[in-house]
DSSP file (Angstrom, degrees, kcal/mol; ACC not computed):
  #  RESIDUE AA STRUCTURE BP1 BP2  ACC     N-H-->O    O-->H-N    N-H-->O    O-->H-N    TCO  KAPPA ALPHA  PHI   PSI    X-CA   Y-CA   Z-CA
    1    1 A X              0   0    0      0, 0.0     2,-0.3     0, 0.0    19,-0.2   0.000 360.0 360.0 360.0 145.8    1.6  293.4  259.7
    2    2 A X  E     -A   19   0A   0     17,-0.8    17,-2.4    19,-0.1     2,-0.7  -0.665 360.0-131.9-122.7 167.0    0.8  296.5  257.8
    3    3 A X  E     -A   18   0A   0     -2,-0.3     2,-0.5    15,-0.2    15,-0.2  -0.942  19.1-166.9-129.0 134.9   -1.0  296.8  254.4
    4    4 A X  E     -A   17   0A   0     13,-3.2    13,-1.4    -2,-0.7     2,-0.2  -0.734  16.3-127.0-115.5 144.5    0.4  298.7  252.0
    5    5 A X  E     -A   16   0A   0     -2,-0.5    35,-2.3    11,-0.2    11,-0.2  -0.686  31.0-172.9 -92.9 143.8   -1.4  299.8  248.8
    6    6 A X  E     -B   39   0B   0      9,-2.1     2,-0.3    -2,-0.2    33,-0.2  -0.708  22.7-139.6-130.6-169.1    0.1  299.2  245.7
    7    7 A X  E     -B   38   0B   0     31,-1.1    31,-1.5    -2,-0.2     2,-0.3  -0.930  15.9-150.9-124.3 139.5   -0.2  299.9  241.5
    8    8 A X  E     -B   37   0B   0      5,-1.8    29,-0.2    -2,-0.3     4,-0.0  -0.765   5.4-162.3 -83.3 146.4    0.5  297.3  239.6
    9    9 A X  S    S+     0   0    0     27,-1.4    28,-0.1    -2,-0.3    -1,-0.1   0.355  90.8  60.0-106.7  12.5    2.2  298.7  235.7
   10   10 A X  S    S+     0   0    0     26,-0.2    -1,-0.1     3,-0.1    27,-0.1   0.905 128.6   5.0-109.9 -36.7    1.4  295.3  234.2
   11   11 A X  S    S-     0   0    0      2,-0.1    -2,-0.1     0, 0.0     3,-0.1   0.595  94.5-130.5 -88.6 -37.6   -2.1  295.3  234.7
   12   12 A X        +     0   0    0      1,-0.3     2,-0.4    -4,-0.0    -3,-0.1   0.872  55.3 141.1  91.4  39.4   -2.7  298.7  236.1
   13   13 A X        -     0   0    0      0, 0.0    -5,-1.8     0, 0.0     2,-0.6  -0.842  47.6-135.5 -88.8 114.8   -4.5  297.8  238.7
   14   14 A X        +     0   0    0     -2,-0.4     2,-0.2    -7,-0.2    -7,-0.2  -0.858  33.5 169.2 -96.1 134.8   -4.3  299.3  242.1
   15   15 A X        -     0   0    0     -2,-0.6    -9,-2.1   -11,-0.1     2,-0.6  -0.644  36.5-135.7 -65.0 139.1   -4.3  296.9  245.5
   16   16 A X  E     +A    5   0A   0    -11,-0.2     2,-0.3    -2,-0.2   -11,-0.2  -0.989  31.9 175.9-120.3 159.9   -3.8  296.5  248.9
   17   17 A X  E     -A    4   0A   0    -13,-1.4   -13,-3.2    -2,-0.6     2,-0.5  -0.964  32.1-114.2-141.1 150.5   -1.7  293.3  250.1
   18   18 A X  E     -A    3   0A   0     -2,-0.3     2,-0.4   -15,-0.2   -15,-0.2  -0.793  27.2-149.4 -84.8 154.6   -0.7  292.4  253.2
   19   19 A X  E     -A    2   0A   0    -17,-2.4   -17,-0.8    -2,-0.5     5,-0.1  -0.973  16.5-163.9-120.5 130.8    2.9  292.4  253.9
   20   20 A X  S    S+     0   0    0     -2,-0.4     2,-0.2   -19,-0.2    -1,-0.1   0.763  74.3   4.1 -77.2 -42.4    4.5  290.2  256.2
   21   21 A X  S    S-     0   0    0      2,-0.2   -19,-0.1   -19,-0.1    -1,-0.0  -0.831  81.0 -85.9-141.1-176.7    7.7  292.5  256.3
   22   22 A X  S    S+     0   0    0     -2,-0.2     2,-1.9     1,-0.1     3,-0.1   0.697 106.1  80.1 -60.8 -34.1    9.6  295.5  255.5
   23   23 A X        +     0   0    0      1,-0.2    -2,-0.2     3,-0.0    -3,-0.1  -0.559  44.8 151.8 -87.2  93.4   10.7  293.7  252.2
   24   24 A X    >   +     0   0    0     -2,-1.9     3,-1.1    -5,-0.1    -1,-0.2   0.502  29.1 112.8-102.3   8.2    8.0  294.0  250.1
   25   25 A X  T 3  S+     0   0    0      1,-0.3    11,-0.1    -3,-0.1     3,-0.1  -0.419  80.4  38.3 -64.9 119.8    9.8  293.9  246.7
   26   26 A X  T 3  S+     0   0    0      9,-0.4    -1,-0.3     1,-0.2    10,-0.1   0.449  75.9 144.0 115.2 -21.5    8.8  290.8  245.1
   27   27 A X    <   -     0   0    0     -3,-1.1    10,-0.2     8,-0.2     2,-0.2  -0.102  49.1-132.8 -51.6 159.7    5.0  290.9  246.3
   28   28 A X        -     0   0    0      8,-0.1     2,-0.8    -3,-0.1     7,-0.2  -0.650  25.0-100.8-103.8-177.9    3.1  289.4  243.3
   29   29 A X    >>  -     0   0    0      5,-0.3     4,-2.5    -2,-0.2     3,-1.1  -0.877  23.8-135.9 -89.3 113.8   -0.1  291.4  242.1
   30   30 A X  T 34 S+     0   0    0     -2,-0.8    -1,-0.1     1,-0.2   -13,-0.0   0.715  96.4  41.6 -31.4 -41.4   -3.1  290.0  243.2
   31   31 A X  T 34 S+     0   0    0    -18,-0.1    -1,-0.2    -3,-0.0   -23,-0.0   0.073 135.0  10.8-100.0  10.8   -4.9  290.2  240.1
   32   32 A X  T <4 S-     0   0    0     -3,-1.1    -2,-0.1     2,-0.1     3,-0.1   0.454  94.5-123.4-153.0 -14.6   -2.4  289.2  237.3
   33   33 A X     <  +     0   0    0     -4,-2.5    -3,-0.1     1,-0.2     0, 0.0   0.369  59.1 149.8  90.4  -2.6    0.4  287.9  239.7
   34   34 A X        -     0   0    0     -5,-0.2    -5,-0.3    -6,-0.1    -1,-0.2   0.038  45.1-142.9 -48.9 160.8    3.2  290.5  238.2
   35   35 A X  S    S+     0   0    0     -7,-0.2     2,-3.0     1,-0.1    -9,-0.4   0.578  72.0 100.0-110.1  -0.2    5.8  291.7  240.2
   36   36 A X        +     0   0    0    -10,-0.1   -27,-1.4   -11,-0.1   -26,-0.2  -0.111  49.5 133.5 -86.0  50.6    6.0  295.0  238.9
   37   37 A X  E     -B    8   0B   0     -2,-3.0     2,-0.3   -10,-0.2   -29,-0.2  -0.574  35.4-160.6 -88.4 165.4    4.2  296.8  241.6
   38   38 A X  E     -B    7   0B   0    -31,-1.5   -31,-1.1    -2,-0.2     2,-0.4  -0.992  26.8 -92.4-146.3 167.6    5.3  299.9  243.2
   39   39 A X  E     -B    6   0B   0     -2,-0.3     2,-0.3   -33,-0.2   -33,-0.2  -0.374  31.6-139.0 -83.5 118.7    4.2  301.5  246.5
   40   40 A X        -     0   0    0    -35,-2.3     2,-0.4    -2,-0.4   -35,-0.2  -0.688  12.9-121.8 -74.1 131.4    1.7  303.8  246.8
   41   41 A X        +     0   0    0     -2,-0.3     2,-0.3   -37,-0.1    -1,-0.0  -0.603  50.7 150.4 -67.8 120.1    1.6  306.8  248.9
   42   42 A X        -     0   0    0     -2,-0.4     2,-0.3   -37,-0.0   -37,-0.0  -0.891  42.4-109.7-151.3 168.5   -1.5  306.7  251.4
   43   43 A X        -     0   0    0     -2,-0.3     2,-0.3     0, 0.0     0, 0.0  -0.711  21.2-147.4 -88.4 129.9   -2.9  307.6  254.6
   44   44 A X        -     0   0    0     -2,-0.3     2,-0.4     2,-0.0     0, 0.0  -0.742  13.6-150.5-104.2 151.3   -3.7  305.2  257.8
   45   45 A X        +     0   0    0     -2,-0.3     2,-0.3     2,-0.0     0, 0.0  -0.963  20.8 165.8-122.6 161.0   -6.7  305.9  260.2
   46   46 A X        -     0   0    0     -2,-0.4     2,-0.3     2,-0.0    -2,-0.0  -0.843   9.4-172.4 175.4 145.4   -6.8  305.0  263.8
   47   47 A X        -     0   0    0     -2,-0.3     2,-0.4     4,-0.0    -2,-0.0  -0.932  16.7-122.4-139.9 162.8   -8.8  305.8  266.7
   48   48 A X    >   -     0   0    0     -2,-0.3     3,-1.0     4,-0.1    -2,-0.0  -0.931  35.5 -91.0-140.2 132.6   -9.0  305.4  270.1
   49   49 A X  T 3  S+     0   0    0     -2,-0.4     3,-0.1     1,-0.2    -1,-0.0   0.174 116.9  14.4 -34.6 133.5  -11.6  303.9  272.7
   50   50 A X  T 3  S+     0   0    0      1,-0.3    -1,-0.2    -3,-0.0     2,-0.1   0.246  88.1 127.7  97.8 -18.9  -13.6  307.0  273.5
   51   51 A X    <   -     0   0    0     -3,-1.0     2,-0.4     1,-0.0    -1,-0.3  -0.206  48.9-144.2 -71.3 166.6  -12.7  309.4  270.9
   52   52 A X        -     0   0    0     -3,-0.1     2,-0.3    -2,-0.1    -4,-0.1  -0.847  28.4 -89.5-124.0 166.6  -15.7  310.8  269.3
   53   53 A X        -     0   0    0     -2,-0.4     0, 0.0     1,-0.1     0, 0.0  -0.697  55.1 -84.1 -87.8 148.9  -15.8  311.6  265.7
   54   54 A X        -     0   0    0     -2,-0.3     2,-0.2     1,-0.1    -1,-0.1   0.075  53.8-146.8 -51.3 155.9  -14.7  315.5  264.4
   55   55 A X        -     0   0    0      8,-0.1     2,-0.4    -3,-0.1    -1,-0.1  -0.299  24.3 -96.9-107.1-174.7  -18.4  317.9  265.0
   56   56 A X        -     0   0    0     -2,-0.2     4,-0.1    17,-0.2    17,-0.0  -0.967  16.6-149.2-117.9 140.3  -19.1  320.6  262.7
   57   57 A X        -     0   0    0     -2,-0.4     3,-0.1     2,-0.4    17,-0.1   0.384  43.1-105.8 -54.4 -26.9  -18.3  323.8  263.4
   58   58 A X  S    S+     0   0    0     15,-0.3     2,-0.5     1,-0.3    16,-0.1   0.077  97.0  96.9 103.8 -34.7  -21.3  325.8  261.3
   59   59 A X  S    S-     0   0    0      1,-0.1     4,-0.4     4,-0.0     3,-0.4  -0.838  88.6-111.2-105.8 119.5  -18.5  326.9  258.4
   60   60 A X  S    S+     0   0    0     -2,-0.5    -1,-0.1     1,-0.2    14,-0.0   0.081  93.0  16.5 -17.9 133.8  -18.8  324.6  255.9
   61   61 A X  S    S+     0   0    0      1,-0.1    -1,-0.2    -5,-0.0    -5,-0.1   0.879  93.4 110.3  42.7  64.5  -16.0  321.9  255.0
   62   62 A X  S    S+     0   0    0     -3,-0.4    -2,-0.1    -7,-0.1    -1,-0.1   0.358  74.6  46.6-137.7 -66.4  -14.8  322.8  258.5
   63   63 A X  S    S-     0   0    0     -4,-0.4    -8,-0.1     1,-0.1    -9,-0.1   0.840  95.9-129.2 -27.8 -72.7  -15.9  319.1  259.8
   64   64 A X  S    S+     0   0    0    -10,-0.1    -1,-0.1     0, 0.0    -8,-0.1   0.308  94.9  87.7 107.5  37.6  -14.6  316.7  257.2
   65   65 A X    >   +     0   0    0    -10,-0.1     3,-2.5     4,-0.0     2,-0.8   0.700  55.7 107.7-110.4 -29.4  -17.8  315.4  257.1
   66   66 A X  T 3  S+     0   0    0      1,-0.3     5,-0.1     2,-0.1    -1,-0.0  -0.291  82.8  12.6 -29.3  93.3  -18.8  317.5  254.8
   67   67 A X  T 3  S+     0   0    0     -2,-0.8    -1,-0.3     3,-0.1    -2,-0.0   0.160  98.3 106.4 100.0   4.8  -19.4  315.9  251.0
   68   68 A X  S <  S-     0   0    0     -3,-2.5    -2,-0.1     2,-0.2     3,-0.1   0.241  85.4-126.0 -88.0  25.3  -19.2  312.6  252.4
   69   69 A X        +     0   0    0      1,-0.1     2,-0.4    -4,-0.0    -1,-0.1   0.222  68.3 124.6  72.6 -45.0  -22.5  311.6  252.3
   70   70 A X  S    S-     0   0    0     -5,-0.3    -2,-0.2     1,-0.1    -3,-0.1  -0.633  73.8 -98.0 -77.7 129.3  -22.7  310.7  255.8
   71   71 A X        +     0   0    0     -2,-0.4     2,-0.3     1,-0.1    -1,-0.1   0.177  61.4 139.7 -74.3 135.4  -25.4  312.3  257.7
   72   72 A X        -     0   0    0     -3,-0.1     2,-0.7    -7,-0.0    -1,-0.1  -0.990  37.4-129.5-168.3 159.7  -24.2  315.8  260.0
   73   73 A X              0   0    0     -2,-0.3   -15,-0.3     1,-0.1   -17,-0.2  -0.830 360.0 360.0-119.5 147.0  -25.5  319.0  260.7
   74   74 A X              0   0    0     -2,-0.7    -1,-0.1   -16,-0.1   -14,-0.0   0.313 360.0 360.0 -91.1 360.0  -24.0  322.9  260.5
């Protein structure tokens, strides 16, 4: 089941919900219970046993670790 991100325009809230199906028209808003959400455009992440996470390079913002807070070296 995939989770979709939403906005709500009645509270103006943004979400994720899970969705059970394709038909997601009709979701309420978690936080005011509207229906008037609409689908947000987003990104998924996935990885796979074994993978390592992206190195750095040396050039700046070359990793994508870079500005994230999380500890890395150039």
């Amino acid at each position: 089941m995939p989770i979709f991100e939403f906005h709500c325009s009645d509270c103006e809230k943004d979400s994720e919900v899970l969705v059970r199906s394709s038909r997601w028209e009709g979701t309420p808003c978690p936080h005011c219970g509207s229906k008037k959400l609409a689908k947000k455009f987003s990104t998924f992440a996935s990885s796979v046993a074994g993978e390592s996470a992206p190195s750095c390079s040396g050039v700046p913002k070359s990793c994508g670790m870079c500005g994230t807070g999380k500890p890395h070296s150039h």
